[in-house]
C-alpha positions in Angstrom: 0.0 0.0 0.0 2.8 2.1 1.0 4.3 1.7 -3.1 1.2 2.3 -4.2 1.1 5.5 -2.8 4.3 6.4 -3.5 5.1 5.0 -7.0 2.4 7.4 -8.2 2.5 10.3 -6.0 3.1 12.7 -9.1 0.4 12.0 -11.3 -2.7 12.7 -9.4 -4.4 14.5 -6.3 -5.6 11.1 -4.6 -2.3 9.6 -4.5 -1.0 12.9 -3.2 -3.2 13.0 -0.3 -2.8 9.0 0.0 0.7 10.2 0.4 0.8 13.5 2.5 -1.5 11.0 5.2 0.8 7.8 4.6 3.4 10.5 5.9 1.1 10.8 9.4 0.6 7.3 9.8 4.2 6.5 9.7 4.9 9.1 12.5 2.0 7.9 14.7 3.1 4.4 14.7 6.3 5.6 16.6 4.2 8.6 18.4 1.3 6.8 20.0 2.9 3.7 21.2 5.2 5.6 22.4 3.2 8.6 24.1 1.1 5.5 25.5 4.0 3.9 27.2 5.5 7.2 28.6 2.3 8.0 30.1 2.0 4.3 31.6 5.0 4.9 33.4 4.9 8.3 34.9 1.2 9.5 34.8 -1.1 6.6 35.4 -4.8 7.1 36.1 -7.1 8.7 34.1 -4.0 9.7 32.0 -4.1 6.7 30.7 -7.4 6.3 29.4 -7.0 9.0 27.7 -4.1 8.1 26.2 -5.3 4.7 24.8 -8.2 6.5 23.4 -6.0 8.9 21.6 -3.5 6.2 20.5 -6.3 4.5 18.8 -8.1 7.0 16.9 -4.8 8.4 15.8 -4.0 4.8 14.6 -6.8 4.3 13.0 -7.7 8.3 11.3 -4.4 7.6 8.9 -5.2 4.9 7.5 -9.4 5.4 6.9 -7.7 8.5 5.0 -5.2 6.4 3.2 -6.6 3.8 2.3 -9.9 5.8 1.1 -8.2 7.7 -0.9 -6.4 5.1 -2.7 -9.7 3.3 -3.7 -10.5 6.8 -4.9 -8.1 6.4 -7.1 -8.6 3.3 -8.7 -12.1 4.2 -9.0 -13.5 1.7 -6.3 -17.1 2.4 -5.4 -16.6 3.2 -1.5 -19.1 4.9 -0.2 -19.6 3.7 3.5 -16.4 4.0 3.8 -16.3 7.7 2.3 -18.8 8.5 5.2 -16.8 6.9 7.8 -13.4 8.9 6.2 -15.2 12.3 6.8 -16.5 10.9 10.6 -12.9 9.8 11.4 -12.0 13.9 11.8 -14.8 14.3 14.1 -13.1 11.4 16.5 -9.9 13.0 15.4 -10.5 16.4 17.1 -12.2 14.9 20.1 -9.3 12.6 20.8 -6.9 15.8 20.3 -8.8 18.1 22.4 -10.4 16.2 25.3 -7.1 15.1 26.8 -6.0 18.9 26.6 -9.1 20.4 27.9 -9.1 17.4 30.6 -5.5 18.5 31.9 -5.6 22.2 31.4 -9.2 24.2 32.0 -11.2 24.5 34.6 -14.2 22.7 35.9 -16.9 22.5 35.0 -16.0 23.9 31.6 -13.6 20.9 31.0 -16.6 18.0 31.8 -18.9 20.3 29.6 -16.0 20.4 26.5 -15.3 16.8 26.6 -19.1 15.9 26.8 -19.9 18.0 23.8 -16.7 16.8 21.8 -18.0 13.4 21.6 -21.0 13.9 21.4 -20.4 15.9 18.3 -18.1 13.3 17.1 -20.4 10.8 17.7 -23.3 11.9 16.7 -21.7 13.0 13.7 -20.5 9.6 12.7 -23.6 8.1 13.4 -25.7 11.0 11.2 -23.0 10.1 8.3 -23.2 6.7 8.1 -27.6 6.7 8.7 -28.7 9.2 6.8 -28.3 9.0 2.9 -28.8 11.9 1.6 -26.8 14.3 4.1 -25.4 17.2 3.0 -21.5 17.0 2.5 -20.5 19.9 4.2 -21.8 18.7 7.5 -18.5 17.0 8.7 -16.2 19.7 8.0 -18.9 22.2 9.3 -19.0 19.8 12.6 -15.5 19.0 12.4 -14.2 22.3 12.4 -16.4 23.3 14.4 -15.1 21.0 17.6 -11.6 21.9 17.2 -12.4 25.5 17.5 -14.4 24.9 20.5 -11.5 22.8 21.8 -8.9 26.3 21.0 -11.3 28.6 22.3 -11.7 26.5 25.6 -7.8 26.3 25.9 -7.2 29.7 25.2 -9.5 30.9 28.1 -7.4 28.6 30.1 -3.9 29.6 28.6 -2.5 30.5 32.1 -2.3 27.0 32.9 -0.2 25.6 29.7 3.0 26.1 30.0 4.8 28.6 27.3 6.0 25.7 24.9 3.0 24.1 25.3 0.8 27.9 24.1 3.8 28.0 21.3 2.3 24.1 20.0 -1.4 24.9 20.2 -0.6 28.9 18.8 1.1 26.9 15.6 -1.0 23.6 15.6 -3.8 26.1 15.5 -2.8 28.5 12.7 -2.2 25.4 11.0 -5.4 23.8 11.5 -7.4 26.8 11.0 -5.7 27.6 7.7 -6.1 23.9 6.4 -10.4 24.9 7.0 -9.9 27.8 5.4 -8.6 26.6 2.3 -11.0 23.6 2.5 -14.2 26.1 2.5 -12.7 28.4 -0.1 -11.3 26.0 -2.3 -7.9 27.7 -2.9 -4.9 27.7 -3.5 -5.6 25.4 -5.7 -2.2 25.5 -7.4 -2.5 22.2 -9.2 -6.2 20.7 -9.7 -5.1 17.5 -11.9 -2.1 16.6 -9.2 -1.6 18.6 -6.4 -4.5 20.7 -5.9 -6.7 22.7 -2.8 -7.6 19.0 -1.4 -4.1 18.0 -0.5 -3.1 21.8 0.6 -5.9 20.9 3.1 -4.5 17.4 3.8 -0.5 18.9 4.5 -1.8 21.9 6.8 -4.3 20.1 8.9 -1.3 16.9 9.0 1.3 19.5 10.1 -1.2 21.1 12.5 -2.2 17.6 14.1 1.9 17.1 14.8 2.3 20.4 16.8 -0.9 19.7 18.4 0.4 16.1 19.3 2.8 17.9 21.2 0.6 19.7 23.3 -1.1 16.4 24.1 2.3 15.2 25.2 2.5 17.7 27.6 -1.2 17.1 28.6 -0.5 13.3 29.3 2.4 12.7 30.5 
């Protein structure tokens, strides 16, 4: 799967953004396992709940997007699992946030963020894959939608991350928000026929996603 991708990453958008997520999944399987383990051993509790639910959305986002994509590409009728590829950000942002929001704000506001971020993502995934005829823009509405919630509550509480840890959501942020941006206004769009606004989206939101695994890092462990 990993040739596939790469053997014909310049001739077309689907195998770019098979690629540009390939890139994330390859960093994850050395990320979580290890975030998992480090929180094991020196955090314990509730830490590390939070960390196998992160570890495992994580491990399982890069590859819906990967794989989807590459059936995309060889024209493969895959439409559950189109549904399921837009649903996978939904869990994607709640696993980011919650452990963030968990360790950093303030009660009750944390409970109440953490509730509605899965709920969301939830719900979301559930509406997806039920309902035929939704409209597409629902999961990136929804989508975006929790991970600014998830800034906004961690911004109010910025007094309690430490500086490096503002620097990774500041960056992770301006990364994430720019990858919506371009998403919702379809541009730049520098190459449409190989490398076009789709996979501009895929390499900000990826690069956001690292500097925001960071902060989880310091959330965790």
């Amino acid at each position: 799967m990993l040739w596939e991708a790469a053997k014909g990453a310049l001739m077309n958008t689907d195998r770019w953004s098979a690629l540009i997520n390939v890139f994330g999944w390859i960093f994850f399987l050395v990320a979580a396992p290890s975030l998992l383990y480090q929180t094991m051993t020196s955090s314990g509790g509730i830490w590390v709940s939070w960390a196998i639910i992160y570890a495992t959305v994580l491990l399982a986002f890069w590859p819906i997007q990967t794989v989807y994509h590459l059936m995309v590409d060889k024209k493969i009728e895959a439409e559950l699992l189109r549904r399921v590829d837009r649903g996978s950000m939904l869990f994607l942002m709640a696993a980011i946030f919650s452990p963030c929001v968990a360790r950093f704000a303030t009660e009750p506001l944390a409970t109440a963020t953490i509730i509605l971020l899965w709920l969301g993502a939830i719900g979301g995934m559930i509406a997806l894959i039920t309902i035929k005829n939704l409209s597409r823009k629902l999961a990136p509405i929804v989508g975006f939608s929790l991970g600014l919630i998830g800034i906004i509550v961690l911004a109010i509480n910025a007094a309690n991350i430490s500086q490096a840890g503002l620097v990774e959501l500041i960056v992770g942020a301006v990364f994430f928000l720019a990858g919506g941006l371009v998403y919702v206004m379809k541009k730049p769009d520098p190459s449409p026929q190989v490398f076009g606004f789709h996979e501009v989206f895929h390499s900000l939101l990826s690069i956001g996603i690292v500097f925001l695994h960071f902060l989880v890092m310091q959330a965790l462990i």
